[in-house]
C-alpha positions as CSV (number, residue, x, y, z in Angstrom):
1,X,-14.2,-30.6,44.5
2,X,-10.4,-29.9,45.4
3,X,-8.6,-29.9,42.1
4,X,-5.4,-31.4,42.5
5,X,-3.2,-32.6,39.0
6,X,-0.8,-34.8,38.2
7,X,2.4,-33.1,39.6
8,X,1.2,-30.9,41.9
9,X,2.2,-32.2,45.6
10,X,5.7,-32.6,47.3
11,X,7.0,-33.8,50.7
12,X,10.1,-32.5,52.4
13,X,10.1,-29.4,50.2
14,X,13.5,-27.4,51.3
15,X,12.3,-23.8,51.5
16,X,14.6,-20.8,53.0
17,X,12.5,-18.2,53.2
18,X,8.4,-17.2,52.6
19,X,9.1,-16.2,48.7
20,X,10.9,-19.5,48.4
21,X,7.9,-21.7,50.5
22,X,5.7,-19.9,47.6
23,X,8.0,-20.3,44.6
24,X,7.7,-24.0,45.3
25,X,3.7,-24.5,45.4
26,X,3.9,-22.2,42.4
27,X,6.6,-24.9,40.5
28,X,3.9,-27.2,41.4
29,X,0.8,-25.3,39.9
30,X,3.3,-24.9,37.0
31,X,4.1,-28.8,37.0
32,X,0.7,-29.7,36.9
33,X,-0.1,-27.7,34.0
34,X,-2.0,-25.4,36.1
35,X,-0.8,-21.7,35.1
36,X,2.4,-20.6,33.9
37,X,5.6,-19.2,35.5
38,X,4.6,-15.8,35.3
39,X,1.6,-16.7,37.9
40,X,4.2,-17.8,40.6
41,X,5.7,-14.1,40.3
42,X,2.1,-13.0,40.2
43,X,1.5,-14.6,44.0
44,X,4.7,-13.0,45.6
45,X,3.9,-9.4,44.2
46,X,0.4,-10.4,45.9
47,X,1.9,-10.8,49.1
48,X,4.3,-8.4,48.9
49,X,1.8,-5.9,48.2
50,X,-1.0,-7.1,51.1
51,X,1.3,-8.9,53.5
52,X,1.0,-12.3,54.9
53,X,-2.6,-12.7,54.6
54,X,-1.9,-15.8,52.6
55,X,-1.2,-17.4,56.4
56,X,-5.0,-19.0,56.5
57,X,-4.6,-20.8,59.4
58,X,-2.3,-21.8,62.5
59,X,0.9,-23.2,60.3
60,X,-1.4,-23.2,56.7
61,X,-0.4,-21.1,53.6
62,X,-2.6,-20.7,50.6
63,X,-1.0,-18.7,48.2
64,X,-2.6,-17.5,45.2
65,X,-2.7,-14.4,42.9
66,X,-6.1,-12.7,41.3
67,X,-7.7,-14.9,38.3
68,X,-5.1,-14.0,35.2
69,X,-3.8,-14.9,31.4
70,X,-1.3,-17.3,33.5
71,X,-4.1,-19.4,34.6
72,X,-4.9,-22.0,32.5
73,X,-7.2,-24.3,34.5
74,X,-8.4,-23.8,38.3
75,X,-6.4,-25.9,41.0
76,X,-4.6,-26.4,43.6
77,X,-1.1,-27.9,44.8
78,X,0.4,-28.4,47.9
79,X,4.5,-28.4,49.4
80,X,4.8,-29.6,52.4
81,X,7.7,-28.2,54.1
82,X,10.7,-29.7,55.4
83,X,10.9,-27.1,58.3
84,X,8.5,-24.2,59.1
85,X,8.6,-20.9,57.8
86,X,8.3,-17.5,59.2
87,X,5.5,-15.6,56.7
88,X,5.4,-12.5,59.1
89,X,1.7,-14.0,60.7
90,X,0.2,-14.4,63.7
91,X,-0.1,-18.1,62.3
92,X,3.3,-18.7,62.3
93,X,5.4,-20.6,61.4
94,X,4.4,-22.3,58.2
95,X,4.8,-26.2,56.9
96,X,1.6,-26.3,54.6
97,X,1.5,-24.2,51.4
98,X,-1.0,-24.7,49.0
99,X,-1.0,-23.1,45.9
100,X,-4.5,-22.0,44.6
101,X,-5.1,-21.0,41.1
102,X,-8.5,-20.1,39.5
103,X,-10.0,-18.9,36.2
104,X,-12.4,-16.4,37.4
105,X,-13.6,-15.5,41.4
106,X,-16.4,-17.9,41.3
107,X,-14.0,-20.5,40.5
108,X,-11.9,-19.5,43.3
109,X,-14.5,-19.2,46.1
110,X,-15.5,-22.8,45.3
111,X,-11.7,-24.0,45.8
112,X,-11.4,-21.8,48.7
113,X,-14.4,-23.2,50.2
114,X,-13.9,-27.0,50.0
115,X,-10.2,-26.6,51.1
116,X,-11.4,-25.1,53.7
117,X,-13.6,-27.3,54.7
118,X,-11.3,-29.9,55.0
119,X,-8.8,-27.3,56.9
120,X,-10.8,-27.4,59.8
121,X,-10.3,-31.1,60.7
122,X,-7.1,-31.4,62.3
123,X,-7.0,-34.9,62.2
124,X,-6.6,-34.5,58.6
125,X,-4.2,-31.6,58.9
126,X,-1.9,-34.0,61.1
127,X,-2.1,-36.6,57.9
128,X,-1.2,-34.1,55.6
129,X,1.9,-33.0,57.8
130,X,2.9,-36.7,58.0
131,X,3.2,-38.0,54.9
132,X,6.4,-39.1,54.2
133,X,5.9,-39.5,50.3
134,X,4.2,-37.7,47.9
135,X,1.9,-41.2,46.7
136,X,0.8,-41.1,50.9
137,X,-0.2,-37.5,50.1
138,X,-1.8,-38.2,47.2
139,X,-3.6,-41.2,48.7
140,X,-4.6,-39.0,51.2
141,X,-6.4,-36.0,49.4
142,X,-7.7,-38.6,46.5
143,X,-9.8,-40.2,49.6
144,X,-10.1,-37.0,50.9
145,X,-11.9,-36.3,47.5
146,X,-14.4,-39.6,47.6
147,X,-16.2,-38.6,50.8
């Protein structure tokens, strides 16, 4: 199950740069009730540390940090960006960001897994890039979520 909260998706997010693209799914973990600030700072030292992995797919960014005291319930949130990003990847540039936040590994491979299961259809990549409100996006992944 993709664990998306009250809060935790946005449309037309104005990022300027890749710590900014990841700032903003992190305010929407935080929104959400997800983790706390200090996990947002938590997932730019990640990828300052290991580089753009992060970049999952062709123009797809999950960023997330290791299982922490910030976390206070696995999930996930998504900013959909105005204009893409440059992350430093071979996937470049970036509009999707997901933000991924888990209690423990286990946890995390689950989420991992089912987003990335729905990753793979591109149909439902091109809904998720074309949503012009947050309730379509929501609609969206809560169908998503029934099949």
């Amino acid at each position: 199950m993709i664990a998306f909260g009250e809060g935790s998706l946005a449309v037309a997010v104005s990022a300027a740069d890749r710590e900014a693209a990841i700032r903003a799914s992190g305010d929407l973990l935080v929104a959400s009730g997800r983790v706390t600030a200090d996990y947002i700072d938590q997932m730019i030292a990640a990828v300052e540390e290991f580089g753009p992995y992060i970049v999952i797919a062709p123009g797809i960014a999950l960023a997330h940090a290791r299982p922490s005291e910030a976390v206070l319930e696995t999930g996930l949130s998504l900013a959909v960006l105005s204009e893409p990003i440059e992350f430093g990847s071979h996937n470049d540039p970036v509009r999707l960001v997901f933000g991924l936040a888990a209690l423990d590994h286990e946890g995390h491979l689950e989420v991992l897994a089912a987003l990335a299961e729905r990753l793979t259809d591109q149909q439902f990549v091109n809904s998720l890039l074309n949503a012009c409100t947050n309730d379509q996006l929501s609609a969206l992944l809560a169908s998503e979520r029934a099949e």
